[in-house]
Each structure stands twice: as structure tokens, then as C-alpha cells.
C-alpha positions as YAML, in Angstrom:
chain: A
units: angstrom
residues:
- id: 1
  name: UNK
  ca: [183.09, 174.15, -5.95]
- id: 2
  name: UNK
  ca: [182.43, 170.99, -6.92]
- id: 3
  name: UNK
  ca: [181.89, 167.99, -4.34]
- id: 4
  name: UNK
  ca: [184.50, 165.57, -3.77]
- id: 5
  name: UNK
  ca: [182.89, 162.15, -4.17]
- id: 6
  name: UNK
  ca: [182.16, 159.57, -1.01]
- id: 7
  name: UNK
  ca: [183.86, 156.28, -1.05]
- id: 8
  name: UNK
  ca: [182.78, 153.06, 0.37]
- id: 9
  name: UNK
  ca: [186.13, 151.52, 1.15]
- id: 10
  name: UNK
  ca: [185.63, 147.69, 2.24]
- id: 11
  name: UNK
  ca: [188.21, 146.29, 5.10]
- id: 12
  name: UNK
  ca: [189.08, 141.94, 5.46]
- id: 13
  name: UNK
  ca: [186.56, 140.36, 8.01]
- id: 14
  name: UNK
  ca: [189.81, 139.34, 10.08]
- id: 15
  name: UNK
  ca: [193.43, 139.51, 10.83]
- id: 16
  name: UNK
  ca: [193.61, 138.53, 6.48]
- id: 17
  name: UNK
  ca: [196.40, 140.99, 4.77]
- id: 18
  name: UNK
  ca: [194.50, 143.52, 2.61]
- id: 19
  name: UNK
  ca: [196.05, 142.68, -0.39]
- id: 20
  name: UNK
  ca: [194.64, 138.98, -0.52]
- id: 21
  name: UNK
  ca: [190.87, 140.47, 0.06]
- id: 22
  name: UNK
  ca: [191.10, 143.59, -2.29]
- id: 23
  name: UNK
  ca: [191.24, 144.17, -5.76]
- id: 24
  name: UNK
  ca: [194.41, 146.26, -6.73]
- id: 25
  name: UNK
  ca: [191.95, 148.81, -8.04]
- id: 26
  name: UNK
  ca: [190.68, 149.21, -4.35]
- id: 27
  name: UNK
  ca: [193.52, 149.06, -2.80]
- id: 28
  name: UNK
  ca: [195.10, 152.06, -4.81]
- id: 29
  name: UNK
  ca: [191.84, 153.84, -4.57]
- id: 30
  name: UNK
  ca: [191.92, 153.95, -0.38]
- id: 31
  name: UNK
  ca: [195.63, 154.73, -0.68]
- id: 32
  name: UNK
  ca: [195.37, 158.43, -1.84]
- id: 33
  name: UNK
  ca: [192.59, 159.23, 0.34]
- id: 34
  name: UNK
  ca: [193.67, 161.64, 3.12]
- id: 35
  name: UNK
  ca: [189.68, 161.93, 4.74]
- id: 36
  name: UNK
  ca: [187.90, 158.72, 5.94]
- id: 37
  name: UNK
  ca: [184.89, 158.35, 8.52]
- id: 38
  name: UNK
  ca: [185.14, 155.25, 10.09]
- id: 39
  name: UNK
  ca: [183.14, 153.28, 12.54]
- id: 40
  name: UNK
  ca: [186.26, 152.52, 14.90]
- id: 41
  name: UNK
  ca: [188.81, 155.23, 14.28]
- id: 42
  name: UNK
  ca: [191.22, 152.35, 15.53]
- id: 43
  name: UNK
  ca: [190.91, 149.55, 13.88]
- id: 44
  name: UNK
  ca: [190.49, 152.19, 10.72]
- id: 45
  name: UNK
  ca: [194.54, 153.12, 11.45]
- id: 46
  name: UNK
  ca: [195.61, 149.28, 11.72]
- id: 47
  name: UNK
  ca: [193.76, 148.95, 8.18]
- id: 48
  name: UNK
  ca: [195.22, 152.18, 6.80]
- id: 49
  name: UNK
  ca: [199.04, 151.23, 7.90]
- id: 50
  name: UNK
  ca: [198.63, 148.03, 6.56]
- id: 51
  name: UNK
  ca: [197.87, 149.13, 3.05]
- id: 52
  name: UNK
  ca: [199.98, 151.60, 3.41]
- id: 53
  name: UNK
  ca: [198.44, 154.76, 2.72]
- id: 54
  name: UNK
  ca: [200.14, 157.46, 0.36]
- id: 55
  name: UNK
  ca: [200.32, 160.40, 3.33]
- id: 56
  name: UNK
  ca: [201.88, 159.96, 6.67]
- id: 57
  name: UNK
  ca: [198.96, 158.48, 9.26]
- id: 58
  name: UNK
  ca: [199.48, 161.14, 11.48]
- id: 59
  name: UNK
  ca: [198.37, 163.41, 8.61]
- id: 60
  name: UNK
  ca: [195.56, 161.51, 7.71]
- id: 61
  name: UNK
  ca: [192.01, 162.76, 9.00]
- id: 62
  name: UNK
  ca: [189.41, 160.23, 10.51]
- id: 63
  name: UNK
  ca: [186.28, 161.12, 12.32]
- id: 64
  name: UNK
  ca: [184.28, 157.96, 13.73]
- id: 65
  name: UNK
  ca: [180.53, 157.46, 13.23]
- id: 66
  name: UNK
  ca: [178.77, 154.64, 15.12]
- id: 67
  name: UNK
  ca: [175.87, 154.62, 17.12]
- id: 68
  name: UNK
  ca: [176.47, 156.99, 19.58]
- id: 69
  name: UNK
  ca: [176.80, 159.43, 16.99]
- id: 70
  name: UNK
  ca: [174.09, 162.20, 17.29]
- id: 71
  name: UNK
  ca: [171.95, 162.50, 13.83]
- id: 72
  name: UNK
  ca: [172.66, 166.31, 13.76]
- id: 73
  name: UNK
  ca: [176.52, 165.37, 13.46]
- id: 74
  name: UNK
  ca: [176.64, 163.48, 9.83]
- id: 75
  name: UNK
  ca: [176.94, 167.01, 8.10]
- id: 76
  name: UNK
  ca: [179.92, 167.69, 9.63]
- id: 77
  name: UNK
  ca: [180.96, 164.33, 8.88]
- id: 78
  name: UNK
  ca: [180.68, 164.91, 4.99]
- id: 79
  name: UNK
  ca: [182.39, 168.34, 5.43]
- id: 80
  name: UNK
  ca: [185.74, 166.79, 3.63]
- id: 81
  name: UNK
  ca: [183.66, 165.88, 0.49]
- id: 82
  name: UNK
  ca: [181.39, 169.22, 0.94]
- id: 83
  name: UNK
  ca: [184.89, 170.87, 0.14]
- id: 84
  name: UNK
  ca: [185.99, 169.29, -2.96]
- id: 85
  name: UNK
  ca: [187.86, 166.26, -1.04]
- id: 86
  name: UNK
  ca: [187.47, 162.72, -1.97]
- id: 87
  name: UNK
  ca: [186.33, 160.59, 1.56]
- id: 88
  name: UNK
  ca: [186.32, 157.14, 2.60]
- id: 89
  name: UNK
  ca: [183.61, 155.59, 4.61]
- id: 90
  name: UNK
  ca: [185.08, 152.18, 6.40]
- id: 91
  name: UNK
  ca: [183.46, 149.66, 8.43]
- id: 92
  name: UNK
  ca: [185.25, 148.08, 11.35]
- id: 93
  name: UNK
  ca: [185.42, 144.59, 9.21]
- id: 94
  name: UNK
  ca: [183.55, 144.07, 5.63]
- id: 95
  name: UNK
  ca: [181.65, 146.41, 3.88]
- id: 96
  name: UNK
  ca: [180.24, 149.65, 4.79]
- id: 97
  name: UNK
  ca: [176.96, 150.42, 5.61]
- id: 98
  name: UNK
  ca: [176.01, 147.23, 5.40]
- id: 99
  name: UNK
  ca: [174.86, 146.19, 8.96]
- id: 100
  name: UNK
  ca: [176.44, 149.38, 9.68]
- id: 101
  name: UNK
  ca: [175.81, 152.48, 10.63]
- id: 102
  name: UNK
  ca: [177.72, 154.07, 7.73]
- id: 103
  name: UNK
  ca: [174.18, 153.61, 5.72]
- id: 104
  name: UNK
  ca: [173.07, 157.23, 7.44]
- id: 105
  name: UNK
  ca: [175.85, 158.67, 5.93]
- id: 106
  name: UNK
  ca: [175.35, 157.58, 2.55]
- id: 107
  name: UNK
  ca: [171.87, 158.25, 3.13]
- id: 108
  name: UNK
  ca: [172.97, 161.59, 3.77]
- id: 109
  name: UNK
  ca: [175.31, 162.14, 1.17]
- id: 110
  name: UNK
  ca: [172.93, 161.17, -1.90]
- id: 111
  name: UNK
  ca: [170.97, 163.74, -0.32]
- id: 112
  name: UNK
  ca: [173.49, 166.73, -0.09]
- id: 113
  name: UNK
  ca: [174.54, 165.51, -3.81]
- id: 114
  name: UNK
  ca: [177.61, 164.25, -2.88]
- id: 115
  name: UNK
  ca: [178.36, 161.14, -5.52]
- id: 116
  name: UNK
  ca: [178.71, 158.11, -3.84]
- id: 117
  name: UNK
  ca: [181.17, 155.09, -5.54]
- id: 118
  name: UNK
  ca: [181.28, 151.19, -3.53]
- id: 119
  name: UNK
  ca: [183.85, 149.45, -3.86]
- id: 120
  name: UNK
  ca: [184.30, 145.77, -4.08]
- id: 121
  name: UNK
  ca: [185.67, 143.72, -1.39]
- id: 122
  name: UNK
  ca: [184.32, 140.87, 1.03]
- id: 123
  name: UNK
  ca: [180.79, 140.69, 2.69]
- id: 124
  name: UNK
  ca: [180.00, 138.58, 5.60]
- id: 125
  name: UNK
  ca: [176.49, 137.98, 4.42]
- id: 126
  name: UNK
  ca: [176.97, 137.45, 0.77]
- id: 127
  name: UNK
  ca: [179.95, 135.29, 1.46]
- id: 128
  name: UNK
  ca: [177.78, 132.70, 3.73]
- id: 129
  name: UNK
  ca: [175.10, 132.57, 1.78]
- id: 130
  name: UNK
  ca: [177.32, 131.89, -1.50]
- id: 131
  name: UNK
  ca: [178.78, 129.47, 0.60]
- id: 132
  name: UNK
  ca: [175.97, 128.09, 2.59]
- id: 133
  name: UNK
  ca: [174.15, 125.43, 0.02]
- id: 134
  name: UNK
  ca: [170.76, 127.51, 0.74]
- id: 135
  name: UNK
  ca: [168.72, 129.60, -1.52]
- id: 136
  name: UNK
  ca: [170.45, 132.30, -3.35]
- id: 137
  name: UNK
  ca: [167.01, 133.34, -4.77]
- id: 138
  name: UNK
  ca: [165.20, 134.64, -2.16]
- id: 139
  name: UNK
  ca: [166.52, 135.75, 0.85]
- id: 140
  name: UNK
  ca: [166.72, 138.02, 3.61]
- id: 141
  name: UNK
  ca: [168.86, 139.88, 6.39]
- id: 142
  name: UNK
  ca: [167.69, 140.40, 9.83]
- id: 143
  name: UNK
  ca: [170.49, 141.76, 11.84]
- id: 144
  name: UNK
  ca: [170.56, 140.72, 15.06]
- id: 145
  name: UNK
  ca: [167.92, 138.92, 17.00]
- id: 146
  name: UNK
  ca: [166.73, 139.76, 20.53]
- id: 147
  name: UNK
  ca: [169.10, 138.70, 23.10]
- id: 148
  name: UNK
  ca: [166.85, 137.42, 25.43]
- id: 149
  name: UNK
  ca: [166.08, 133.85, 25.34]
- id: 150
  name: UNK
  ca: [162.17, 133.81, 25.22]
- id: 151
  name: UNK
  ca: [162.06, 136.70, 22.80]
- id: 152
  name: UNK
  ca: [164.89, 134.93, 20.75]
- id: 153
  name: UNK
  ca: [162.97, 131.60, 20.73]
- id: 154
  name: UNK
  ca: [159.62, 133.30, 19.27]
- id: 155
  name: UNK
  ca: [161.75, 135.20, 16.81]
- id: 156
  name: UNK
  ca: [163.03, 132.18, 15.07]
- id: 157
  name: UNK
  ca: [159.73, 130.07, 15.25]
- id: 158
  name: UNK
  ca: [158.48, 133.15, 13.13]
- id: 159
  name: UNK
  ca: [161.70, 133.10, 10.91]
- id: 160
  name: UNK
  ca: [161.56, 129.33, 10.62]
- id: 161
  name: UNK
  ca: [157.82, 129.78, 9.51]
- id: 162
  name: UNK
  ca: [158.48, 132.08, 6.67]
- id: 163
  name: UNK
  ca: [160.96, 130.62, 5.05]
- id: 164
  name: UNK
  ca: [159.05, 127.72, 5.18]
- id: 165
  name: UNK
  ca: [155.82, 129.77, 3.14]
- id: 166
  name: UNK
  ca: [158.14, 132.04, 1.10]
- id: 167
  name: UNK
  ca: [161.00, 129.11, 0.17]
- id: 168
  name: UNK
  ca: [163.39, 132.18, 1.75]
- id: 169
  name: UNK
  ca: [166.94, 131.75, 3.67]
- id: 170
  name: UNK
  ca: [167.19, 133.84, 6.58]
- id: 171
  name: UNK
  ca: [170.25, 135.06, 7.28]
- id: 172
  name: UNK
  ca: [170.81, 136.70, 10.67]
- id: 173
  name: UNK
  ca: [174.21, 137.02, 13.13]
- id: 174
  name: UNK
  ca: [174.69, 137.71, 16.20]
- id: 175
  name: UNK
  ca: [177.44, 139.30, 18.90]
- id: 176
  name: UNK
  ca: [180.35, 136.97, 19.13]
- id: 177
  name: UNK
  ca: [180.31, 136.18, 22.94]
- id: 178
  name: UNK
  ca: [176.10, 135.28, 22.52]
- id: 179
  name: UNK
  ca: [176.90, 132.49, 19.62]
- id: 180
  name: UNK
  ca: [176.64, 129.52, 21.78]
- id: 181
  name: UNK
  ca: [173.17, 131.00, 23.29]
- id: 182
  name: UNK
  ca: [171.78, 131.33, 19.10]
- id: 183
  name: UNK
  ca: [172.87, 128.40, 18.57]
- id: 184
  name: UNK
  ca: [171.55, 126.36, 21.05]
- id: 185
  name: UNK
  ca: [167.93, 128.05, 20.24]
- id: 186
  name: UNK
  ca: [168.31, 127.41, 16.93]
- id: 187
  name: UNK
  ca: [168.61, 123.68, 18.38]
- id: 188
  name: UNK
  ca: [165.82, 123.97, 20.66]
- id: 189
  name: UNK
  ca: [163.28, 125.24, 18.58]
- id: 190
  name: UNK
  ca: [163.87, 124.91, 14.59]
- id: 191
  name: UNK
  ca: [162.14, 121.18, 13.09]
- id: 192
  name: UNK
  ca: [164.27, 118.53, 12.57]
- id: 193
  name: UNK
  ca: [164.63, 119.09, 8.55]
- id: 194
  name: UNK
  ca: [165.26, 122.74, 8.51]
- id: 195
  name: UNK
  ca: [168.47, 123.55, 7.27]
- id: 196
  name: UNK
  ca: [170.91, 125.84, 9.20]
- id: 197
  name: UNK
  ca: [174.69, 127.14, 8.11]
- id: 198
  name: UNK
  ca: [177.40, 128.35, 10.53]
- id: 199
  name: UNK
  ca: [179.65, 130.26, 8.38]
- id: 200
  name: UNK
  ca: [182.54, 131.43, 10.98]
- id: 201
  name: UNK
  ca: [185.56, 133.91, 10.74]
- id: 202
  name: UNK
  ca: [185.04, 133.76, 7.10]
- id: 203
  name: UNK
  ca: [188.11, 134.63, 4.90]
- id: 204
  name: UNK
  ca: [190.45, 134.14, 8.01]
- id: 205
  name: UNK
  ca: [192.92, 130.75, 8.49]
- id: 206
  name: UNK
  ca: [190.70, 129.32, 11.00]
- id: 207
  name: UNK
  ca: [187.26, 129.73, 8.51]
- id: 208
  name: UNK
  ca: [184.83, 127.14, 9.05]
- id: 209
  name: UNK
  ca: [181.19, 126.71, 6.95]
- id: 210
  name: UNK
  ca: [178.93, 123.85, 7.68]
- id: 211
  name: UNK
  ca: [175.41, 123.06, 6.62]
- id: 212
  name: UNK
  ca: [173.22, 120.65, 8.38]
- id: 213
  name: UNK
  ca: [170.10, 119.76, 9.23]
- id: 214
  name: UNK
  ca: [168.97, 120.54, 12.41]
- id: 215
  name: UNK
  ca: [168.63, 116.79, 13.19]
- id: 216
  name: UNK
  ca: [172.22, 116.27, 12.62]
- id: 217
  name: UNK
  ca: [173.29, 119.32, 14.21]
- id: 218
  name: UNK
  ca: [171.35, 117.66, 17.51]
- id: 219
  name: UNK
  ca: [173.62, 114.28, 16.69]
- id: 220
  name: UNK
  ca: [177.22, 115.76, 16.18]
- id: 221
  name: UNK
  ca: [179.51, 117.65, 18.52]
- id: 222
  name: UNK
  ca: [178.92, 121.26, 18.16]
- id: 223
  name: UNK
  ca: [182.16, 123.81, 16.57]
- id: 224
  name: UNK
  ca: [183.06, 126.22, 19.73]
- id: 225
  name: UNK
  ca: [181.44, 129.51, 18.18]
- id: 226
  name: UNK
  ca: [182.31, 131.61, 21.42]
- id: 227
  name: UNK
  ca: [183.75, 135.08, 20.44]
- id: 228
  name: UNK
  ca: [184.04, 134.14, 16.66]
- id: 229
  name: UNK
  ca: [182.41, 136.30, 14.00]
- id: 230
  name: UNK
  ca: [179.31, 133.95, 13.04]
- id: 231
  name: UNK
  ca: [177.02, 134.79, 10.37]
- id: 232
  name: UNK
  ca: [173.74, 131.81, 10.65]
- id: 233
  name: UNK
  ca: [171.67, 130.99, 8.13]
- id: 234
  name: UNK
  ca: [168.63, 128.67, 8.25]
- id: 235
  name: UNK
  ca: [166.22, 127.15, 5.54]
- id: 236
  name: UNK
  ca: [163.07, 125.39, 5.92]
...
């Protein structure tokens, strides 16, 4: 029997109707799927009934994968496609496996020979740095940074640093309710002429991208980041 294939269906950042995020193409694609792994079973539903799907959401299968998921449980994840079904992979907002733990599944799947097909729709990442004013030539994505002040400090001296030798934007985010504590480091520690973008809720009404100078930063009254998706990006 031949393998169905595994596809990476993207979701909007926010509360932004598919439709105005998606290409038709994609749209139709995630649709007639009936077999999705998603990281928040959820949010995956509110996604799915907004499309709509093609089958009844009660009828529709989704098994979540995040990080509490044991390694030894993927295979069963991929068991739709292992039986001739196509299967979506979702993210709980942008694209999957990107920061996301969907990348062990697709990891998984080239592996069991499973075809895998991404789909276009918004990224976080690429969007701020697209939007940022920084270099689009080199650059790199660090996930989040320790959460712990001291630790956080020394890891953006050593960002800072780099980007400085390799001409590199760093790109890093950082759990909505901490924003105000990277922030302020970023303040704190980065030189006066390095460059830093806040790109916030991106894609949603209340979007907001600035790029400053860490100087001016210091000078101007500081957007409230709490709780608001934040992707930062600096550039020394």
C-alpha cells in the first residue's frame, strides 16, 4: 500500500481569518484532510471550523504532539499516512515544525518514507526579519533564551558579539508574559548603536514593528509587550 503523504498545514499567528493568511491552494488542501497531528488539539479545532473543513469535526481525527510527547509515540502518530491517508501536521500559530516540535515528526516521516509537502502560509521569524530593516543575508534563530536574568544577560553579550564579527541578525523570542524582562536586558546590556526590532502580534489588527537603536530605545517610552507574541531581533 502506498503511503499517504504528510502535510505541513500553516495556521494565522492570531485571531486573523484564515482566508486573509492562506493561499486558496492551502486552504482547499487542509479542507479534505480527515487526519491531522497537532500541537494543541484545541486550538487545531478552532482553526479547522474556521476553514471549514469538508467532514463533520466530530469525524475528524487529531492526535496532539508537543513536548510531553514520549519519542517512542511519533510512529503511532504517522499511522494515518502509514495507511494510505493523507495527514496534516499543524502548529498552534504559524508554521509547523518550525520552533516546533512537529520537526520530530517530519524527521520521522522522511525516515519511514512517508513524502512530506509544506505549505505556504505566515512565519513569525521570516515575517520580522522581512520586516525588521536588518540583514536578510545572514542570519540566525535561537529560540528562546534562558529565563533567568544573569544567564539571559551573558547570552546576549555573546549574541551581540557575533553579530558584531559575523555582520549576522539574531533573531530570538521569547514567552509572552517574560517580554518586558528581554526587553529590558536587551536595554541593559546591548551598546548604544546596536540595532534591535520588536516585531509584535504580527499579521493581527493590533501589529506593531519598530527598529531602533538601542540608544533610542533607552530615550522613548517603551510599547507594553506583556503577553503579546514578540519575535526580537538585534544587529550590531
Amino acid at each position: 500500500m502506498k503511503a499517504g503523504r504528510l502535510y505541513l498545514v500553516p495556521v494565522p499567528l492570531g485571531q486573523t481569518a484564515p482566508a486573509t493568511v492562506l493561499p486558496a491552494a492551502v486552504l482547499a488542501c487542509a479542507r479534505r484532510l480527515r487526519h491531522f497531528v497537532a500541537e494543541n488539539a484545541k486550538a487545531a479545532r478552532v482553526f479547522l471550523k474556521a476553514l471549514p473543513v469538508d467532514t463533520p469535526l466530530q469525524q475528524v481525527n487529531i492526535d496532539e504532539l508537543n513536548q510531553h510527547t514520549p519519542p517512542d509515540a511519533l510512529a503511532q502518530l504517522l499511522a494515518p499516512a502509514l495507511a494510505g491517508n493523507d495527514l496534516g501536521l499543524i502548529s498552534e500559530a504559524g508554521c509547523p515544525a518550525i520552533a516546533d516540535p512537529g520537526a520530530d515528526l517530519v524527521a520521522l516521516a522522511h525516515a519511514m518514507g512517508v513524502e512530506v509537502v509544506p505549505l505556504v502560509g505566515p512565519s513569525s521569524i521570516l515575517l520580522a526579519l522581512m520586516a525588521s530593516g536588518l540583514s536578510g543575508q545572514s542570519f540566525a534563530f535561537h529560540g528562546y533564551l534562558p529565563s533567568e536574568a544573569g544567564a539571559r544577560e551573558q547570552r546576549l553579550r555573546e549574541l551581540e558579539k557575533e553579530s558584531r564579527q559575523q555582520r549576522r541578525t539574531q533573531i530570538f523570542i521569547e514567552t509572552p508574559y517574560r517580554n518586558r524582562q528581554l526587553l529590558a536586558s536587551l536595554l541593559a546590556v546591548c551598546a548604544p548603536a546596536t540595532r534591535v526590532c520588536i516585531a509584535t502580534e504580527l499579521t493581527t489588527a493590533s501589529e506593531l514593528v519598530c527598529t531602533r537603536p538601542i540608544a533610542a530605545w533607552r530615550r522613548q517610552t517603551l510599547p507594553d509587550l506583556n503577553r503579546r507574541p514578540t519575535v526580537f531581533l538585534l544587529h550590531a
